[in-house]
N, CA and C atoms as an extended XYZ file, in Angstrom:
402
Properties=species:S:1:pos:R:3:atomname:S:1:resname:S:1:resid:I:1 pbc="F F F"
N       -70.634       29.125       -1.565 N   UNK     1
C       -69.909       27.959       -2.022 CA  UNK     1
C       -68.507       28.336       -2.517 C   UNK     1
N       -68.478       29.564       -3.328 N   UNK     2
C       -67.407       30.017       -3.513 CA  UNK     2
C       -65.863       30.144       -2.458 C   UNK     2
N       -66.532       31.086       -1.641 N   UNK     3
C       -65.526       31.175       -0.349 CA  UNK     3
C       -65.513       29.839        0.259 C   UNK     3
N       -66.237       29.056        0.352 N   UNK     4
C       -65.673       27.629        1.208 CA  UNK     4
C       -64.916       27.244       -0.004 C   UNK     4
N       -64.585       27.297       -0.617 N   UNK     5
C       -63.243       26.440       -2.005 CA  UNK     5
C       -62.229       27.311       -1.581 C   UNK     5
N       -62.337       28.707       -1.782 N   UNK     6
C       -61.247       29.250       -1.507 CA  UNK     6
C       -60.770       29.104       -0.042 C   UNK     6
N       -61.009       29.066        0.770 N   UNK     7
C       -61.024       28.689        1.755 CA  UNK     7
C       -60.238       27.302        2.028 C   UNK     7
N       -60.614       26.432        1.592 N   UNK     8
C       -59.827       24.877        1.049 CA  UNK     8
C       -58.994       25.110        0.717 C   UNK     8
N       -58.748       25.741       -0.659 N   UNK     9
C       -57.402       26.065       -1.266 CA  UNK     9
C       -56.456       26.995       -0.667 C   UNK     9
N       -56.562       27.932        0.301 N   UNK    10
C       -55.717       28.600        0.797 CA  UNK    10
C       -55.063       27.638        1.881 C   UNK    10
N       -55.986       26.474        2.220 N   UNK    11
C       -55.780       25.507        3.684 CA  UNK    11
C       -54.966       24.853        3.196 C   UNK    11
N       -54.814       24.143        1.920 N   UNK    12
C       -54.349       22.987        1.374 CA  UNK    12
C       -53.013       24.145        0.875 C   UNK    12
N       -53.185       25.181        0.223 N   UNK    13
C       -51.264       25.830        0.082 CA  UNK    13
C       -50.744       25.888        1.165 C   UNK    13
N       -51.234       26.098        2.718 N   UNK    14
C       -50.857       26.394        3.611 CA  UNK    14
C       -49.943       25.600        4.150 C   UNK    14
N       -50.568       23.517        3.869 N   UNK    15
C       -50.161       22.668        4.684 CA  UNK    15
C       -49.214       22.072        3.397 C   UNK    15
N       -49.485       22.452        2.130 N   UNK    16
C       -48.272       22.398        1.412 CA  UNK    16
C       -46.630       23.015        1.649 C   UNK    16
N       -46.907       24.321        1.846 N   UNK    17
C       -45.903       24.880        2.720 CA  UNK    17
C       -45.349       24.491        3.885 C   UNK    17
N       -46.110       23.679        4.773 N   UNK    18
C       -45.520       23.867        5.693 CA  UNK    18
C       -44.762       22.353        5.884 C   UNK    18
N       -44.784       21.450        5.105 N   UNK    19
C       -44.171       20.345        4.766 CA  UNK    19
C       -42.647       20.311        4.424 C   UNK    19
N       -41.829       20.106        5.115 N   UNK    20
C       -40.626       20.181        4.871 CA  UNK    20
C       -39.925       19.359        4.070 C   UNK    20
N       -39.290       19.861        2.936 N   UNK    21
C       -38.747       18.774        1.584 CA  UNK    21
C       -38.002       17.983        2.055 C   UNK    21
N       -37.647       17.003        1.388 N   UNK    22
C       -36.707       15.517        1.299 CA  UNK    22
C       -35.823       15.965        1.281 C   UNK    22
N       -34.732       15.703        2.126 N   UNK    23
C       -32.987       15.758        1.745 CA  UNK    23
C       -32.484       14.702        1.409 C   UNK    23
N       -31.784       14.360        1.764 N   UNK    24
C       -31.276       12.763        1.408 CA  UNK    24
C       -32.262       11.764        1.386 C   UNK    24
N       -31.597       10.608        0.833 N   UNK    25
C       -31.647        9.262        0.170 CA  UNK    25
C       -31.352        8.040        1.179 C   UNK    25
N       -31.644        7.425        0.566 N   UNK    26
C       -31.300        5.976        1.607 CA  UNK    26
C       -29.921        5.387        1.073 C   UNK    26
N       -28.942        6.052        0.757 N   UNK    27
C       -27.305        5.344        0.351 CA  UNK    27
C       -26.988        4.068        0.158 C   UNK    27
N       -27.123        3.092       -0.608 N   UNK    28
C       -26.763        2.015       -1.225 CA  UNK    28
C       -25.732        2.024       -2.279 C   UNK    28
N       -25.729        0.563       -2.367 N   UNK    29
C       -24.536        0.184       -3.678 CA  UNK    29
C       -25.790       -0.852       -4.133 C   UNK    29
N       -26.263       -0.489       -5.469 N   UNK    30
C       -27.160       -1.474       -6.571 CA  UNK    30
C       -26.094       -2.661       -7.095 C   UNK    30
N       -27.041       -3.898       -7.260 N   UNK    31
C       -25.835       -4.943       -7.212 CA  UNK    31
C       -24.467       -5.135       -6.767 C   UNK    31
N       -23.788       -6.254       -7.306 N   UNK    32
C       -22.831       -6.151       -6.430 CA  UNK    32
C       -21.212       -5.260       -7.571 C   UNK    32
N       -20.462       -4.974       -6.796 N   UNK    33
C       -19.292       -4.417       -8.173 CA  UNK    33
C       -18.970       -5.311       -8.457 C   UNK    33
N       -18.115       -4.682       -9.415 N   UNK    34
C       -17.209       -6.024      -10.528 CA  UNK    34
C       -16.120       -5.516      -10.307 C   UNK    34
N       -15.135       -6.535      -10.324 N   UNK    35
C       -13.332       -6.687      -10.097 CA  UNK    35
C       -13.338       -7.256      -11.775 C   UNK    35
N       -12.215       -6.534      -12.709 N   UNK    36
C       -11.426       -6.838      -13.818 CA  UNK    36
C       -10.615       -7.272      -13.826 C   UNK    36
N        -9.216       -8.194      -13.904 N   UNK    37
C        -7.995       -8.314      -13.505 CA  UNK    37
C        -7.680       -8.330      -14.764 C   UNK    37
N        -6.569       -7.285      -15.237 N   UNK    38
C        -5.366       -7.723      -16.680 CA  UNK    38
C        -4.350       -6.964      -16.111 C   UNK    38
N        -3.709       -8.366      -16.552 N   UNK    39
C        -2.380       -7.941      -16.023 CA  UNK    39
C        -2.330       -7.636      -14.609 C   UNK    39
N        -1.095       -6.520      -14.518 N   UNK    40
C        -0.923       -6.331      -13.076 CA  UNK    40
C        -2.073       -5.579      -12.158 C   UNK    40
N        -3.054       -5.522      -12.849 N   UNK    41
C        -4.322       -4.035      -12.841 CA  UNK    41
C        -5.758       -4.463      -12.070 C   UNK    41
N        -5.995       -4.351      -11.882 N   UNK    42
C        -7.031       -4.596      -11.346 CA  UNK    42
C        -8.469       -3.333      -11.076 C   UNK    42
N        -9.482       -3.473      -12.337 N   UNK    43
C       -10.280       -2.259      -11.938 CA  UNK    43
C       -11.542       -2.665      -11.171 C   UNK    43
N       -12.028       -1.833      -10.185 N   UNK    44
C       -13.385       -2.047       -9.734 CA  UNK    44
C       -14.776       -1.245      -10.002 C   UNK    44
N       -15.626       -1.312      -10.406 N   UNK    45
C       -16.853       -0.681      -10.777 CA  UNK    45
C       -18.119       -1.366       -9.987 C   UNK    45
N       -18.258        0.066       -9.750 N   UNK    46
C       -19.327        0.232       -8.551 CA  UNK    46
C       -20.689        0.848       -9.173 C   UNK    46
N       -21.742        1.135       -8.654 N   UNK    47
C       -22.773        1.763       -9.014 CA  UNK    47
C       -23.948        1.838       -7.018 C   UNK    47
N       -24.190        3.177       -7.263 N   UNK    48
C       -24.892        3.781       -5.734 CA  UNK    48
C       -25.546        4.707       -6.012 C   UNK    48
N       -26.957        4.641       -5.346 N   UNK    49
C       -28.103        5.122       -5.291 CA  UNK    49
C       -28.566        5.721       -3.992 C   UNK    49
N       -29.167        6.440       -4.082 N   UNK    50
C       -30.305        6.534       -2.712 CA  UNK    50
C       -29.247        8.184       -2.132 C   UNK    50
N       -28.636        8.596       -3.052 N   UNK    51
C       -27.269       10.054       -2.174 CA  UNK    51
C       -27.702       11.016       -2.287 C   UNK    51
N       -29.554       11.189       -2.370 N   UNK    52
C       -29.993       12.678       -2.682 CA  UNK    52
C       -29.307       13.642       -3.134 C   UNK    52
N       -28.940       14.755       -2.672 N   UNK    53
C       -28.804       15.779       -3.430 CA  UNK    53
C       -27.077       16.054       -3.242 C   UNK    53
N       -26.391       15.130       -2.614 N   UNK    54
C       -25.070       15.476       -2.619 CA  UNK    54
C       -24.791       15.060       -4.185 C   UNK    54
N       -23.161       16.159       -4.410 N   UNK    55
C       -22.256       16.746       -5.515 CA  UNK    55
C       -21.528       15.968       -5.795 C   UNK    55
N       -20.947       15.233       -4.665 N   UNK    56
C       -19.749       14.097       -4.651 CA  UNK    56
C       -19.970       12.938       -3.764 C   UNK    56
N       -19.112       12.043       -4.102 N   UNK    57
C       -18.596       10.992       -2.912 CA  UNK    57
C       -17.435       10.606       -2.609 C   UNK    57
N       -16.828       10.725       -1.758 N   UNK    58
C       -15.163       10.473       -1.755 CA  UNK    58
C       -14.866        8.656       -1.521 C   UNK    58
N       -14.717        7.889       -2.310 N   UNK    59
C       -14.582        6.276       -2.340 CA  UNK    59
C       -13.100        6.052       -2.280 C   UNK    59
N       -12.889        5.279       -1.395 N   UNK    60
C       -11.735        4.427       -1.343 CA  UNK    60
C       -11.452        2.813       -1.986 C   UNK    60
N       -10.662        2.418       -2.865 N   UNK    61
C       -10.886        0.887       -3.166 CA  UNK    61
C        -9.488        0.584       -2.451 C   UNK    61
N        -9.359       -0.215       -1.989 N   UNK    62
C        -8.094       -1.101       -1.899 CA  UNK    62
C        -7.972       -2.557       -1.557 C   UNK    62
N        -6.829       -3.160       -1.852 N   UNK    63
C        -6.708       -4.763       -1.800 CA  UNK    63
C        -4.695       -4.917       -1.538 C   UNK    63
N        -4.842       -6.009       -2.034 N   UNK    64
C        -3.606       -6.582       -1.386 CA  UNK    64
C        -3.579       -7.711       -2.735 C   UNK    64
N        -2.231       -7.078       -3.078 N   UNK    65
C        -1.837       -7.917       -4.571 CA  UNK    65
C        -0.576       -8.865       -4.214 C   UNK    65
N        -0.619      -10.175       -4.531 N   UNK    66
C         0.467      -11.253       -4.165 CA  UNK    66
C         0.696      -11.838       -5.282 C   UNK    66
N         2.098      -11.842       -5.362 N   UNK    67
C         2.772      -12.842       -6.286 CA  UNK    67
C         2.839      -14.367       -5.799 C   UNK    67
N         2.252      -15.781       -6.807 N   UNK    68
C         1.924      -16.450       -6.399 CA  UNK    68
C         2.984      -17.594       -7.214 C   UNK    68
N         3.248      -18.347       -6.595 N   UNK    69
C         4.287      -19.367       -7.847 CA  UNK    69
C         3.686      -20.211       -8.280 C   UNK    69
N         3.631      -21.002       -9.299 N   UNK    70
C         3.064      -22.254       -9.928 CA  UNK    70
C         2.512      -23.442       -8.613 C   UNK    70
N         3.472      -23.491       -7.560 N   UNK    71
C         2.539      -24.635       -6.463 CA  UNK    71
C         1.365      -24.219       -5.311 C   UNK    71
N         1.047      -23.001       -6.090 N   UNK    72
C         0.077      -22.204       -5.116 CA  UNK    72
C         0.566      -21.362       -3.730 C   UNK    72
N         1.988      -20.954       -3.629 N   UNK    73
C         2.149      -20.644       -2.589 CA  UNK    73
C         2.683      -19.139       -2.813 C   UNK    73
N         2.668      -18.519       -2.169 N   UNK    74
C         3.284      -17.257       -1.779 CA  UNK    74
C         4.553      -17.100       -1.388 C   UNK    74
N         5.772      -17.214       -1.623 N   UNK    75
C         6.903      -17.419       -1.254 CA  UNK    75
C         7.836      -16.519       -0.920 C   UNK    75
N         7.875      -15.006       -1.216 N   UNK    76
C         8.535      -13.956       -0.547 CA  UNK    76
C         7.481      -13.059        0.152 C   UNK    76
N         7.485      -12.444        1.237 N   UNK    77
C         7.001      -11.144        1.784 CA  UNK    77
C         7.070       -9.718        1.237 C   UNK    77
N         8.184       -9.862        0.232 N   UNK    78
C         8.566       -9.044       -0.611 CA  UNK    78
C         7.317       -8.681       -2.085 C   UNK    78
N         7.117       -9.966       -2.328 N   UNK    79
C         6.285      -10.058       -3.576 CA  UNK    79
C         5.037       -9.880       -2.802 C   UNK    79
N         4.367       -9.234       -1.755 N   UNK    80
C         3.010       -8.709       -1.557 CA  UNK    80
C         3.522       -7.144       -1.437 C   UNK    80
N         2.134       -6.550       -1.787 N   UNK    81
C         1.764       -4.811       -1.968 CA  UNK    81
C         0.199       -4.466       -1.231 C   UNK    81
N         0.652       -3.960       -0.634 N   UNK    82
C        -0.937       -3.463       -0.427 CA  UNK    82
C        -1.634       -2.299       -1.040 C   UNK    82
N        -2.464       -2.268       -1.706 N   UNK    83
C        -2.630       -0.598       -2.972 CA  UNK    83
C        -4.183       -0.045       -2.002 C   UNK    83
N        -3.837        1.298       -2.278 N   UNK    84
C        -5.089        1.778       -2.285 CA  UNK    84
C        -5.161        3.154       -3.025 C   UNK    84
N        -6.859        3.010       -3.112 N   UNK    85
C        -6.877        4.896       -3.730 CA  UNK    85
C        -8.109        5.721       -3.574 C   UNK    85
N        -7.859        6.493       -3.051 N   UNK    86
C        -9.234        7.859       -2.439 CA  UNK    86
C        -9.408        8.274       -3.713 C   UNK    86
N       -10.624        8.526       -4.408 N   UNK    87
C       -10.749        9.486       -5.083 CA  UNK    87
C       -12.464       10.102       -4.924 C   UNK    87
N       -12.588       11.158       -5.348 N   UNK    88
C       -14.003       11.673       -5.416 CA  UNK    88
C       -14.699       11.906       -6.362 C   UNK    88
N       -16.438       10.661       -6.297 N   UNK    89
C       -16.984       10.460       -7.914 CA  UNK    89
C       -17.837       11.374       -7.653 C   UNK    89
N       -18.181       12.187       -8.955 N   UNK    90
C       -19.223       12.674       -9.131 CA  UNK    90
C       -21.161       11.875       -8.981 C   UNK    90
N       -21.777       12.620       -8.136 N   UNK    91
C       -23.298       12.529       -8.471 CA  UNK    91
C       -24.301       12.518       -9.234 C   UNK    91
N       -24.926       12.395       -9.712 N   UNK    92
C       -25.805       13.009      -10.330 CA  UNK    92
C       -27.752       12.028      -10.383 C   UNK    92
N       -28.318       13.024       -9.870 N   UNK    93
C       -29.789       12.371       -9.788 CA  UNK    93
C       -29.539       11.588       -8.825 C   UNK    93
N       -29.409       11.698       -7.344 N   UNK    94
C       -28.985       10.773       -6.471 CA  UNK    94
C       -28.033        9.775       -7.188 C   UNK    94
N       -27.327        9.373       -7.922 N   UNK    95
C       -26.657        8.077       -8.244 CA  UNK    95
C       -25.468        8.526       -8.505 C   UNK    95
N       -24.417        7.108       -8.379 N   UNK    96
C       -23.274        7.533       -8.737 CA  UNK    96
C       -22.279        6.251       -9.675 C   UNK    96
N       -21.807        6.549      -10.414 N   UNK    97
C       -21.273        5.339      -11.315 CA  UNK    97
C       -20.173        5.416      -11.322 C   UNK    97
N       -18.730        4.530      -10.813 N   UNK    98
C       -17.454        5.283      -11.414 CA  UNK    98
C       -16.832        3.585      -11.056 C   UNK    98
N       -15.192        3.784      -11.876 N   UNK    99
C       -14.937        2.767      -11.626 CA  UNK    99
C       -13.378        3.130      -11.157 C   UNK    99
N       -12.773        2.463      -10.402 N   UNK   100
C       -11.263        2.756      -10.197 CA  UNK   100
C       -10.390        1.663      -10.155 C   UNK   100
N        -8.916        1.776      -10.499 N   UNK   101
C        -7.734        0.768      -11.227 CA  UNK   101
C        -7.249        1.135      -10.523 C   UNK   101
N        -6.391        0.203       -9.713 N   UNK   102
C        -5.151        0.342       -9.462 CA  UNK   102
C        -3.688       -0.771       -9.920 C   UNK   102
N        -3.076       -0.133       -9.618 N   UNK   103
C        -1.771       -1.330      -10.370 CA  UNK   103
C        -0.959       -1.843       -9.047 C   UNK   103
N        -0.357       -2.977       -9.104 N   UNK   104
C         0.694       -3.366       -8.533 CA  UNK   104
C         2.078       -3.229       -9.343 C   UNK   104
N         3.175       -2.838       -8.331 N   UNK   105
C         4.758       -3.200       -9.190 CA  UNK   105
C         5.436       -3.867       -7.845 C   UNK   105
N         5.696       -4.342       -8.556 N   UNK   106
C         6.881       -5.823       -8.298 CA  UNK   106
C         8.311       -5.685       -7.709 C   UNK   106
N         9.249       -5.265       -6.735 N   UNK   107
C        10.785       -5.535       -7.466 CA  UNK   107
C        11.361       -6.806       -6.797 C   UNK   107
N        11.612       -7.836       -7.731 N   UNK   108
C        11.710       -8.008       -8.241 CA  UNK   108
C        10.366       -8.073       -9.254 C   UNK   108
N        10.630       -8.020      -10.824 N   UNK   109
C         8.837       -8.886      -11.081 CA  UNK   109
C         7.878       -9.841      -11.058 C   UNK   109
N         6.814       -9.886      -11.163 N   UNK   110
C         6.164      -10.983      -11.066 CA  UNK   110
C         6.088      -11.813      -12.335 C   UNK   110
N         6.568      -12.705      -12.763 N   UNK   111
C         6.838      -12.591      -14.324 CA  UNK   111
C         6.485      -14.378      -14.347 C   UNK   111
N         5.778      -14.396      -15.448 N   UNK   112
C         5.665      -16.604      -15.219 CA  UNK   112
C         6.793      -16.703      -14.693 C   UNK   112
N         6.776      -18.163      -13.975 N   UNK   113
C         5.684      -19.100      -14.087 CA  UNK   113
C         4.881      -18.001      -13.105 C   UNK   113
N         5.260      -16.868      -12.060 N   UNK   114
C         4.913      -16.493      -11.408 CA  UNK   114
C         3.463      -16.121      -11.488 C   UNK   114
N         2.375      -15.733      -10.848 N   UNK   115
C         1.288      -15.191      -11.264 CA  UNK   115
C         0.693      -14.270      -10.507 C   UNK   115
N         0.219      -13.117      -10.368 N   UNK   116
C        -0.331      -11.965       -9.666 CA  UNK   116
C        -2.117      -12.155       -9.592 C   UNK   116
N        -2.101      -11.905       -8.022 N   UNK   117
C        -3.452      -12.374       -7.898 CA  UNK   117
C        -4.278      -11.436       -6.851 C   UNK   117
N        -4.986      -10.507       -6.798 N   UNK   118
C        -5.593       -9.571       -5.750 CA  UNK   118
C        -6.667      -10.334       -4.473 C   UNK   118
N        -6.130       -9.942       -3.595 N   UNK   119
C        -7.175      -10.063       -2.578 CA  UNK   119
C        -7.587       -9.231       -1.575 C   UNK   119
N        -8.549       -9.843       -0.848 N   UNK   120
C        -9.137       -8.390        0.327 CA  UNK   120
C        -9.047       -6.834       -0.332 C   UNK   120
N       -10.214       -7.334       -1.393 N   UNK   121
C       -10.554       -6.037       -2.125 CA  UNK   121
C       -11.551       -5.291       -1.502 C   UNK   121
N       -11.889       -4.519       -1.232 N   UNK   122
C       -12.631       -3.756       -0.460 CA  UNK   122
C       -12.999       -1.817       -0.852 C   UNK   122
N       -14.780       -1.837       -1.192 N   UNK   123
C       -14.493       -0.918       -1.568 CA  UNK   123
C       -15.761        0.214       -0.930 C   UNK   123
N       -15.344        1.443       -0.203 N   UNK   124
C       -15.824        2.374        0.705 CA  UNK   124
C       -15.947        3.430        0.506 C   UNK   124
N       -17.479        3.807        0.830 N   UNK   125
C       -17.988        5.173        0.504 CA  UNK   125
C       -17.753        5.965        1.408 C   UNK   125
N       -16.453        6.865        1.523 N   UNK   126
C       -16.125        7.174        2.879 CA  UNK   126
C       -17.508        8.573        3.396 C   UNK   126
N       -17.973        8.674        2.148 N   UNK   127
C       -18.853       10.415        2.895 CA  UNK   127
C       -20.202        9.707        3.321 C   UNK   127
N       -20.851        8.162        2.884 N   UNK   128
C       -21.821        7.765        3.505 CA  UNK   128
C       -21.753        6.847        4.520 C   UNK   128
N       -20.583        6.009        4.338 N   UNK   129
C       -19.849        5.204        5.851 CA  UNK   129
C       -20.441        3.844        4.826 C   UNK   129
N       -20.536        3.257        3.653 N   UNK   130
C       -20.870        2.229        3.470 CA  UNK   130
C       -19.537        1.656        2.783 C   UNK   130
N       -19.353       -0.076        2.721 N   UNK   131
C       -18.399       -0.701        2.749 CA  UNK   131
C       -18.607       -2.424        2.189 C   UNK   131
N       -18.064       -2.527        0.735 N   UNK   132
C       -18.799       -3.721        0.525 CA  UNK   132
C       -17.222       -4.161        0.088 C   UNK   132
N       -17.325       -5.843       -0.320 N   UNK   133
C       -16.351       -6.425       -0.885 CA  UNK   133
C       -16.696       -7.237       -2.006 C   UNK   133
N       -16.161       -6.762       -3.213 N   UNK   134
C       -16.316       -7.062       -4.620 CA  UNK   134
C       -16.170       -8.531       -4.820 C   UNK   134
């Protein structure tokens, strides 16, 4: 009886071994981000799961900031910017939390009645290929 256990147990380390570990995750963004607007600024915060054992993620946010006048219109070509910014968030435990700002400037400024307003915000996990809009 003895040797048939051991026997089991050498079978069962065997097919333990020979099971090849998990690498990656299933890459998501948990809920949706949040857009801040003050002032000329605009920050976005993200949160992503599922990135197994990678160190980093290299994310891009960008949008398109327009100066808008009191009758709702857009009135110079001048007063739009298009911003963007690469940066690389740290991991940790598959997940990743970070948030990124960018600013618009103006020349002339955007100053009342005028008003600054972001759109086609868009924000991309360039090392997993995912791509949502805030």
């Amino acid at each position: 009886m003895r040797q048939l256990l051991r026997i089991l147990l050498a079978a069962v380390a065997i097919l333990a071994l020979m099971v090849p570990p998990v690498a990656a995750g299933s890459p998501h963004f948990v809920g949706d981000c949040t857009k801040v607007q003050s002032g000329n600024t605009i920050t976005v915060t993200c949160k992503e799961a599922g990135l197994g054992d990678e160190d980093q993620i290299n994310v891009t946010v960008s949008a398109t900031a327009l100066c808008i006048n009191p009758g709702g219109k857009h009135p110079k070509a001048v007063n739009k910017e298009d911003l963007s910014s690469t940066s690389d968030q740290p991991v940790q435990n598959g997940k990743a939390n970070y948030s990124v700002t960018l600013t618009a400037t103006f020349t002339p400024d955007c100053t009342p009645p005028m008003e600054l307003q972001f759109s086609d915000v868009t924000v991309t996990d360039n090392t997993n290929g995912l791509t949502v809009d805030p």
